[in-house]
C-alpha positions in Angstrom: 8.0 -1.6 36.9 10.6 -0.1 34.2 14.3 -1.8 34.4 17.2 -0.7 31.9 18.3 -3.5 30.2 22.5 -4.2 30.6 22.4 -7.0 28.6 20.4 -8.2 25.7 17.7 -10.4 27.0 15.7 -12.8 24.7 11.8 -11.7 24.1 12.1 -8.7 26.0 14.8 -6.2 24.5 18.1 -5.2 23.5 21.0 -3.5 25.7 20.5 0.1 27.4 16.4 -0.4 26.5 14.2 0.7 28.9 11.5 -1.6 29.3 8.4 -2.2 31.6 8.0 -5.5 33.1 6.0 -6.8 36.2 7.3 -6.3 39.6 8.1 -10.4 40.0 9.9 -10.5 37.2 12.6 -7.2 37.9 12.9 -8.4 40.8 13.1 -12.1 41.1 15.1 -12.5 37.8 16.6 -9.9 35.5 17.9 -7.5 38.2 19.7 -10.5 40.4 21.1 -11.9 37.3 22.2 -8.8 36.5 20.4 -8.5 33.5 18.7 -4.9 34.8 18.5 -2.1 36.8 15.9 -0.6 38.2 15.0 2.8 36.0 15.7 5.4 38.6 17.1 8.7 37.8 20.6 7.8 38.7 20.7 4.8 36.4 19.1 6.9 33.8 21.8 9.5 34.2 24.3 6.3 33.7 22.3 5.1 30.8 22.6 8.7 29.1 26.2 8.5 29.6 26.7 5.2 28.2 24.6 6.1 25.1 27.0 9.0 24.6 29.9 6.8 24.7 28.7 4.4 22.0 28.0 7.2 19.5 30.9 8.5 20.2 32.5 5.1 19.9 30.0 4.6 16.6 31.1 7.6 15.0 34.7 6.9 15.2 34.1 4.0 13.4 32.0 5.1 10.6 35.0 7.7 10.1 37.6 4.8 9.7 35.1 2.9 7.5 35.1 6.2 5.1 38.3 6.2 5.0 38.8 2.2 3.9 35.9 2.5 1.5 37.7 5.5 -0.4 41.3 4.0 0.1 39.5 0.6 -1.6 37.8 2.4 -4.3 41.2 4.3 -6.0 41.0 1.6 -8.5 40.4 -2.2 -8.9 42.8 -4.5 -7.1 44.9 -7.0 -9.5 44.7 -10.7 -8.1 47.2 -13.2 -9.6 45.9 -16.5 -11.1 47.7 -19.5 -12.7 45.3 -19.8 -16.3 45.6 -22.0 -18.9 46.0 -21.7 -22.4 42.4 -20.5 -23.2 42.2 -18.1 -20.4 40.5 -19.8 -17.9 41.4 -20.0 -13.8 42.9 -23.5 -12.3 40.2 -23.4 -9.7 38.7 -20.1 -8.3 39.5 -16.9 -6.7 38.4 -17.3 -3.2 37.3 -14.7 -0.6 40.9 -16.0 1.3 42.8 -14.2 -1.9 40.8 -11.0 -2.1 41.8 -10.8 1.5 45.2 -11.0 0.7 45.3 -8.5 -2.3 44.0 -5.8 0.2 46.6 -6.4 2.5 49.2 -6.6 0.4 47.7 -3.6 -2.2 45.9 -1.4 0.6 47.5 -1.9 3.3 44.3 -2.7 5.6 43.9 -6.0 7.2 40.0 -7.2 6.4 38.8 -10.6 7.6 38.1 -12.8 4.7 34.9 -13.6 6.2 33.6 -10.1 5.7 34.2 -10.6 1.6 31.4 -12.4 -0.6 32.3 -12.6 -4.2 29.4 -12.5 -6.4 29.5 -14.8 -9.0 32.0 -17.6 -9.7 35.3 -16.1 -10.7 36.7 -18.5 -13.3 38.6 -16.4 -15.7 40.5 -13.6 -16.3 38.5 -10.3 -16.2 37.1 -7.6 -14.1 34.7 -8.6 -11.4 33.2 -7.7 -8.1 32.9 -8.5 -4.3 30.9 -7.2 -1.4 32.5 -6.0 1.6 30.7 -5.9 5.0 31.9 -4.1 7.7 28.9 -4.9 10.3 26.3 -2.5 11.8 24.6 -2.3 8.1 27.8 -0.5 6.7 29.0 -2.5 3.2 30.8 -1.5 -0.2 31.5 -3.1 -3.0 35.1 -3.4 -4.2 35.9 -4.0 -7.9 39.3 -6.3 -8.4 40.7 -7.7 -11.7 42.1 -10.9 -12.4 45.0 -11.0 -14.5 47.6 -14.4 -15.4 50.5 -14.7 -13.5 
């Protein structure tokens, strides 16, 4: 029996997959969970239409990604750090302070979770951090630090 998946189910597929099963296990599990649907033309219909939605939905997204990428690449953001006398960082600039410097110098709010910074930032110079925006979409952003 073919079902169409409405919800990611472990070992057997991903959401709107079509998938062949045996007749038991449509019937007696994933379709009165509400896991799946029977694959009739009707729910295929509904599946075609969903599918539509979520490119639509996906290309929306990848257009506002663009558009943060190129506003993030004008130049290199300029993070504040206390130094001392030779030039090096009290402590380390943290994915929490990149965040910050985008908000405050880009105006777009990204979720310091999304930011990895390379190497150890520990002194004043010019460095880099990865950006990931989910669905395989990331950038890399180049920021300076300068002494406050």
């Amino acid at each position: 029996m073919e079902v169409i998946l409405i919800q990611d189910v472990d070992n057997l597929g991903a959401k709107n997959e079509v998938v062949k099963v045996k007749n038991g296990y449509a019937r007696n599990f994933l379709i009165p969970r509400h896991l799946a649907v029977e694959n009739s033309p009707s729910n295929q219909k509904q599946l075609e239409e969903r599918m539509k939605q979520v490119r639509k939905k996906e290309e929306k997204m990848l257009a506002e990604i663009n558009s943060v990428v190129a506003k993030l690449k004008e130049g290199p953001l300029k993070l504040g750090a206390k130094t001392g006398t030779s030039g090096k960082i009290f402590g380390s600039v943290t994915s929490l302070q990149m965040s910050r410097a985008i908000r405050e110098q880009r105006g777009y709010e990204i979720d310091r979770k999304r930011i990895s910074i390379a190497d150890e930032v520990k002194e004043l110079g010019t460095y880099k951090a990865t950006i990931d925006f989910g669905n395989g979409h990331t950038t890399e952003v180049e920021f300076e630090v300068v002494a406050e």
